[in-house]
NUKOL-468622 format. One record per residue (C-alpha): residue number from 0; residue in three letters; y, x, z. Coordinates in Angstrom, 3 decimals. Layout:
# NUKOL-468622
(node NUM 'Ala' (Y X Z))
...
This chain:
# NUKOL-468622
(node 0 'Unk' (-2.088 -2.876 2.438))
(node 1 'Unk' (-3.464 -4.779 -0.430))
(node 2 'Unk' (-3.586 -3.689 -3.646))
(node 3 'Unk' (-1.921 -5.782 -6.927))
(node 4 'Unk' (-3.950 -3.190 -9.241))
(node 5 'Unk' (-7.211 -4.199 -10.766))
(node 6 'Unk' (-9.245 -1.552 -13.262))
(node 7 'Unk' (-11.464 -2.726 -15.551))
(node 8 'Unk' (-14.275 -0.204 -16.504))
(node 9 'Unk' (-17.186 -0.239 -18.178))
(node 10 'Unk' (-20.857 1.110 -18.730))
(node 11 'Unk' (-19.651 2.515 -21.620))
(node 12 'Unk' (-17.711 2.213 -24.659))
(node 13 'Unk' (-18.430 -0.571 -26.356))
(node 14 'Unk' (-19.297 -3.199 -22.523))
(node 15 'Unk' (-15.971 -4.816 -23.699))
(node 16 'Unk' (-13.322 -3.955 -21.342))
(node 17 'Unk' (-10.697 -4.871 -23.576))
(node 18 'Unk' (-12.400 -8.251 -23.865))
(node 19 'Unk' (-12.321 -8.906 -20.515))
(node 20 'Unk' (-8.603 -7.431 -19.454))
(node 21 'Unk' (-7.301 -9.853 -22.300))
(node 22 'Unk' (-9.726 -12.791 -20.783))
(node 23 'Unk' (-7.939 -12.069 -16.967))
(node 24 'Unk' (-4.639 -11.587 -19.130))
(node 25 'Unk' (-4.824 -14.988 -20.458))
(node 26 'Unk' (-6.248 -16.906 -17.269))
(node 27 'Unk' (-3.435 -14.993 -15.246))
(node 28 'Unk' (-0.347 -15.957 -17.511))
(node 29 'Unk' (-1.840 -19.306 -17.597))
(node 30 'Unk' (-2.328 -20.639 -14.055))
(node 31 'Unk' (0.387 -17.942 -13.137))
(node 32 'Unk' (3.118 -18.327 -14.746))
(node 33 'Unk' (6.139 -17.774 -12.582))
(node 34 'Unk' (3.878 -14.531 -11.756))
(node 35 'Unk' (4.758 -11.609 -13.306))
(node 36 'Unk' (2.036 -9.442 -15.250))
(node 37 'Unk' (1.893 -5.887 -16.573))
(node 38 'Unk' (-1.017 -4.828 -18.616))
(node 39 'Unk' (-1.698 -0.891 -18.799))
(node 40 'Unk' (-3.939 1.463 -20.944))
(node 41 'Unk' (-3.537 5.068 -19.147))
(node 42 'Unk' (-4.695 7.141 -22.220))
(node 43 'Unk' (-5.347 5.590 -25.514))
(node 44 'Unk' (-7.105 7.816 -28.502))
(node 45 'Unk' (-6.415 6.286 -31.846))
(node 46 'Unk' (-5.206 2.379 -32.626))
(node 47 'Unk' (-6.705 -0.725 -30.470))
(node 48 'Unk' (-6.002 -1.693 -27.576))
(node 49 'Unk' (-2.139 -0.799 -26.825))
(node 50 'Unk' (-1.262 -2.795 -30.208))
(node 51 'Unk' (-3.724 -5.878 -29.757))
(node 52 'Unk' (-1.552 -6.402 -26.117))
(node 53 'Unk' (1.222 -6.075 -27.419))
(node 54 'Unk' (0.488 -8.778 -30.251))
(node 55 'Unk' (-1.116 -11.290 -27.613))
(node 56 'Unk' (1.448 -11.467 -24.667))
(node 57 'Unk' (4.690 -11.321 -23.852))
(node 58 'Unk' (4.687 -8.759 -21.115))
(node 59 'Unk' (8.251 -7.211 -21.568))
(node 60 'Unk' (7.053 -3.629 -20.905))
(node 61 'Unk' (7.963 -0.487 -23.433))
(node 62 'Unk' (5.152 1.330 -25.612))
(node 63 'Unk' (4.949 4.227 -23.235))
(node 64 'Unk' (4.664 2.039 -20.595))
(node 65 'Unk' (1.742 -0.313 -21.586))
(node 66 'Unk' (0.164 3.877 -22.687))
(node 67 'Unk' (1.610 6.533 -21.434))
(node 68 'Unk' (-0.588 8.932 -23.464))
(node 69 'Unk' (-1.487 8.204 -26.718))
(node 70 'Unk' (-3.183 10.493 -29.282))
(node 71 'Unk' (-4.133 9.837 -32.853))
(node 72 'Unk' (-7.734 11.161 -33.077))
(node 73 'Unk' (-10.273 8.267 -31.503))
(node 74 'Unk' (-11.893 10.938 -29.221))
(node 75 'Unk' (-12.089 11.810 -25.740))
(node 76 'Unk' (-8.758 12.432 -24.275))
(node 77 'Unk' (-9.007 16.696 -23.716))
(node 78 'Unk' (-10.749 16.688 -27.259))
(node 79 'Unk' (-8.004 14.466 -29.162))
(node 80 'Unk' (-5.367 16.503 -26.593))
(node 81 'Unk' (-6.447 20.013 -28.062))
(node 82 'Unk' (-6.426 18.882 -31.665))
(node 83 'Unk' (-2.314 17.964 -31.184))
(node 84 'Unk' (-2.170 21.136 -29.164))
(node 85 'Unk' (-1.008 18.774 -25.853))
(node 86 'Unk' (-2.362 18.725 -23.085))
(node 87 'Unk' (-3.368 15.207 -21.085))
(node 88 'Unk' (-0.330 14.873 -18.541))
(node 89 'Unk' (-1.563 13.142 -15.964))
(node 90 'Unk' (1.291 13.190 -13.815))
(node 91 'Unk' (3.257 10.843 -16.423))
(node 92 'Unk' (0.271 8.206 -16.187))
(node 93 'Unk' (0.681 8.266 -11.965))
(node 94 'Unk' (4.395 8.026 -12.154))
(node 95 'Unk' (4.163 5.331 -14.874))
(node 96 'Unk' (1.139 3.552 -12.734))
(node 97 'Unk' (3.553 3.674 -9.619))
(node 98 'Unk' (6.698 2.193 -11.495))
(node 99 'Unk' (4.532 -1.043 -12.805))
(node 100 'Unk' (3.149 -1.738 -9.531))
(node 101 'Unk' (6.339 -1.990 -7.869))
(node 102 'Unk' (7.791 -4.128 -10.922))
(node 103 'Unk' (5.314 -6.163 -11.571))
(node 104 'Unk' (2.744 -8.799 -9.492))
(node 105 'Unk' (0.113 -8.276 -10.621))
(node 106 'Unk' (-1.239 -5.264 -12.517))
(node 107 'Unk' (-4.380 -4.667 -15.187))
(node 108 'Unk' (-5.317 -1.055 -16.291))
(node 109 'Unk' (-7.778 -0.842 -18.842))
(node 110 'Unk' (-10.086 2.738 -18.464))
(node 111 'Unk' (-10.969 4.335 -21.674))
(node 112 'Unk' (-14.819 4.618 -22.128))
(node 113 'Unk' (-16.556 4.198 -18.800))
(node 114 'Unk' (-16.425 5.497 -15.783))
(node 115 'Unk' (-18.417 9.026 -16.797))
(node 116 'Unk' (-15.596 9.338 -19.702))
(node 117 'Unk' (-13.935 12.742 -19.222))
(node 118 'Unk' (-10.172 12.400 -18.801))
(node 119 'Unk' (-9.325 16.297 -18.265))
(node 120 'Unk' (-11.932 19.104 -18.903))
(node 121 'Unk' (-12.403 18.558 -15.204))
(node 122 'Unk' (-11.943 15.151 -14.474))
(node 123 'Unk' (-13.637 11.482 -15.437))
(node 124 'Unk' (-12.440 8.281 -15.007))
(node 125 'Unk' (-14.478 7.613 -12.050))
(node 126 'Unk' (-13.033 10.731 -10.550))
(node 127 'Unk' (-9.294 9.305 -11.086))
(node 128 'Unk' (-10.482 5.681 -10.067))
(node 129 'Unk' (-11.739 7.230 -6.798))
(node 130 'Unk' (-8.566 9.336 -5.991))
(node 131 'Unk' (-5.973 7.179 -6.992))
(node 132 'Unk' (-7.286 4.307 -5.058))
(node 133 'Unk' (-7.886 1.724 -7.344))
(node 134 'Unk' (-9.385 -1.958 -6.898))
(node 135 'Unk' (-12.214 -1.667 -9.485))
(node 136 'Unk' (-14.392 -4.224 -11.771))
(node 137 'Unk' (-17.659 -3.157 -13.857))
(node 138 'Unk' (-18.001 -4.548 -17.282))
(node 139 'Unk' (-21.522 -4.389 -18.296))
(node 140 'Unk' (-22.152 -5.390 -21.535))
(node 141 'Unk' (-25.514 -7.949 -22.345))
(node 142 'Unk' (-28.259 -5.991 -23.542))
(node 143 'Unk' (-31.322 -4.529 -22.873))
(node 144 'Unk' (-31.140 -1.563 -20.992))
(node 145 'Unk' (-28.257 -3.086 -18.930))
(node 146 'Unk' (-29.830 -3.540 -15.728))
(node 147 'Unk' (-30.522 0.661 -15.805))
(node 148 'Unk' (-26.874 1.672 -17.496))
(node 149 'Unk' (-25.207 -0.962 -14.044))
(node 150 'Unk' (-27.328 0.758 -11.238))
(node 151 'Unk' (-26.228 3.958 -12.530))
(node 152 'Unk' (-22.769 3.633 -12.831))
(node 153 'Unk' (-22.577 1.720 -9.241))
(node 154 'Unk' (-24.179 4.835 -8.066))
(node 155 'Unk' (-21.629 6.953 -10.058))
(node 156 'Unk' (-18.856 4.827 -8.345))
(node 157 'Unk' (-20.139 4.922 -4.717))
(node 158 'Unk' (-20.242 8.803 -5.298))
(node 159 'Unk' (-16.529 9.153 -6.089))
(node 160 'Unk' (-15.893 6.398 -3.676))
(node 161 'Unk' (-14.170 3.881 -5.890))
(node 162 'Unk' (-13.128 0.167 -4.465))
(node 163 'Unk' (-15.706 -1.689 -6.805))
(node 164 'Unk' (-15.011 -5.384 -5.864))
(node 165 'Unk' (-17.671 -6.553 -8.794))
(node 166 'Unk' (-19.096 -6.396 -11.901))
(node 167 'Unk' (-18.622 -8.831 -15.104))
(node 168 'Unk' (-21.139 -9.325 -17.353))
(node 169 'Unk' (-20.047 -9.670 -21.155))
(node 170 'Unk' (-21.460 -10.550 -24.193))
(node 171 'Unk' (-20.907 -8.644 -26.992))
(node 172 'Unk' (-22.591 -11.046 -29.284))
(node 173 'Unk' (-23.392 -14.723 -29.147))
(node 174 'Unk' (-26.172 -14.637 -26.637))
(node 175 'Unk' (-28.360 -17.587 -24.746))
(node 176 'Unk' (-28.407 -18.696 -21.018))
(node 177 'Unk' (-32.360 -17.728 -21.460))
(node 178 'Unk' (-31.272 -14.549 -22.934))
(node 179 'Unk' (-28.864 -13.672 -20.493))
(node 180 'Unk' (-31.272 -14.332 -17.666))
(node 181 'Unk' (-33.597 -12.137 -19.201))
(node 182 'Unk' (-31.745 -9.417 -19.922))
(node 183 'Unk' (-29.131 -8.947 -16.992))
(node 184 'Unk' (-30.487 -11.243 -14.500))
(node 185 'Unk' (-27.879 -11.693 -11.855))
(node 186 'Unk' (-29.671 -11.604 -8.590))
(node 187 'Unk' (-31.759 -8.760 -10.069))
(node 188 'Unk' (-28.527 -6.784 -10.797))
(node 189 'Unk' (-26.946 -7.399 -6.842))
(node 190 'Unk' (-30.294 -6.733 -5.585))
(node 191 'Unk' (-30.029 -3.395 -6.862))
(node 192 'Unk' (-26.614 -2.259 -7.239))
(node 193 'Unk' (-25.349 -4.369 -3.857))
(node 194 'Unk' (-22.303 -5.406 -5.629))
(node 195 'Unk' (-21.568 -8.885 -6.574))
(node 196 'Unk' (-21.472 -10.501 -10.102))
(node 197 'Unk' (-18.560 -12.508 -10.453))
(node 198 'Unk' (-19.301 -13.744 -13.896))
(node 199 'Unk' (-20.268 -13.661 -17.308))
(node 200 'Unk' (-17.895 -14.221 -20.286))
(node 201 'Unk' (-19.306 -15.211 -23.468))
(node 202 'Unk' (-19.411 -13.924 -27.069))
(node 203 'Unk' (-16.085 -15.296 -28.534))
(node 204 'Unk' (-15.621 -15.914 -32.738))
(node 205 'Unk' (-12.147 -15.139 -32.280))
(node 206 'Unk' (-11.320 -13.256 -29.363))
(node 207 'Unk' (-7.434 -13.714 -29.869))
(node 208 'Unk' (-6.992 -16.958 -28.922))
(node 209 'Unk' (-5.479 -17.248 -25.785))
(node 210 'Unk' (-6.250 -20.791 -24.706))
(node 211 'Unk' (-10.264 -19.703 -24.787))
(node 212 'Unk' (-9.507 -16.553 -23.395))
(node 213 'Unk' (-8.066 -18.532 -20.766))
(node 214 'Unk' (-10.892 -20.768 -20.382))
(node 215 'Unk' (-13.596 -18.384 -20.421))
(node 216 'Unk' (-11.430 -16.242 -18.096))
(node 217 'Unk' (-11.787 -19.461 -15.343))
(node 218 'Unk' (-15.194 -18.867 -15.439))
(node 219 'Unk' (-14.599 -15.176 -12.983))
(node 220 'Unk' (-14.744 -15.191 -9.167))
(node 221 'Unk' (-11.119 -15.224 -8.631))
(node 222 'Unk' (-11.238 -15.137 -5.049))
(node 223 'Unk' (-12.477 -11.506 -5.344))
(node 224 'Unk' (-10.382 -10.568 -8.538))
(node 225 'Unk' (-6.911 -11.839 -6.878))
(node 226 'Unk' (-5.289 -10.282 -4.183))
């Protein structure tokens, strides 16, 4: 049975996974929209994301449901846990992931960090992406040492034996075609990692309006990303 889940992970912190979930948001409400969306962060640590999603679209979900765990200190989720003296529950985020997926179409989750972020003391996201089952899509962010950070985390996620359908490249700041080429080739990157590219998004001046999130969304391999 397909999946109507899609996670978007990263490198690492900063590839731009929030970037990228509001680019598919946009493209999906958009060309979609008798379809129904739900956009969820798991675990958020400190203001961003949960707030920016709620400000963009109109997704009719609670708080709690967009994050189910939220903690105040912008650290990893068993460090911020400890300081609150909580711990990270993560049967509420399965039960909250199960509920949207039965309401709702089609379904983002946005990781924290990437996928060698710890989510327990024992547990990373790539360990949670692999046991939960989840349809998953790289973000790796345009820069040098790229190339090196994707082949390691597609190794990472054929070790926990996650459902990586691709990886999007993303620029973090206004970058050329030359410079792109140069610095995550795309045929270099398969070569190595196996996985396809389905795109690259580009640097964005104001990454909050929808209509160009839209359009640079349209520039993904939808084929792959839809289900």
């Amino acid at each position: 049975m397909k999946s109507n889940t899609l996670l978007i992970t990263g490198t690492d912190t900063g590839a731009g996974k929030t970037f990228v979930t509001t680019a598919l948001a946009a493209y999906w409400q958009k060309y979609y929209p008798q379809s129904s969306l739900g956009i969820m962060k798991p675990i958020q640590s400190g203001e961003g994301d949960r707030e920016l999603y709620q400000a963009l679209f109109t997704l009719n979900q609670a708080p709690e449901e967009i994050t189910p765990l939220y903690f105040q200190a912008p650290l990893a989720p068993p460090i911020a846990a400890a300081k609150e003296n909580r711990t990270v529950d993560l049967a509420l985020v399965w039960q909250t992931l199960l509920k949207l997926q039965k309401q709702r179409e089609f379904l983002l989750v946005e990781s924290l960090g990437g996928l060698g972020s710890p989510v327990t003391d024992e547990l990373t996201v790539a360990d949670l992406a692999g046991e939960w089952r989840l349809p998953t899509v790289l973000v790796v962010p345009v820069r040098l040492g790229a190339i090196a950070q994707a082949v390691a985390n597609v190794a990472l996620a054929r070790q926990t034996k996650i459902d990586l359908r691709g990886i999007i490249l993303n620029c973090t700041q206004p970058r050329t075609d030359e410079e792109i080429a140069d610095l995550t080739p795309p045929e270099m990157i398969q070569s190595f990692t196996h996985i396809p590219v389905l795109g690259c998004l580009p640097y964005l001046e104001t990454p909050n309006n929808l209509e160009q999130l839209a359009q640079v969304g349209s520039n993904l391999d939808w084929e792959i990303l839809s289900f």
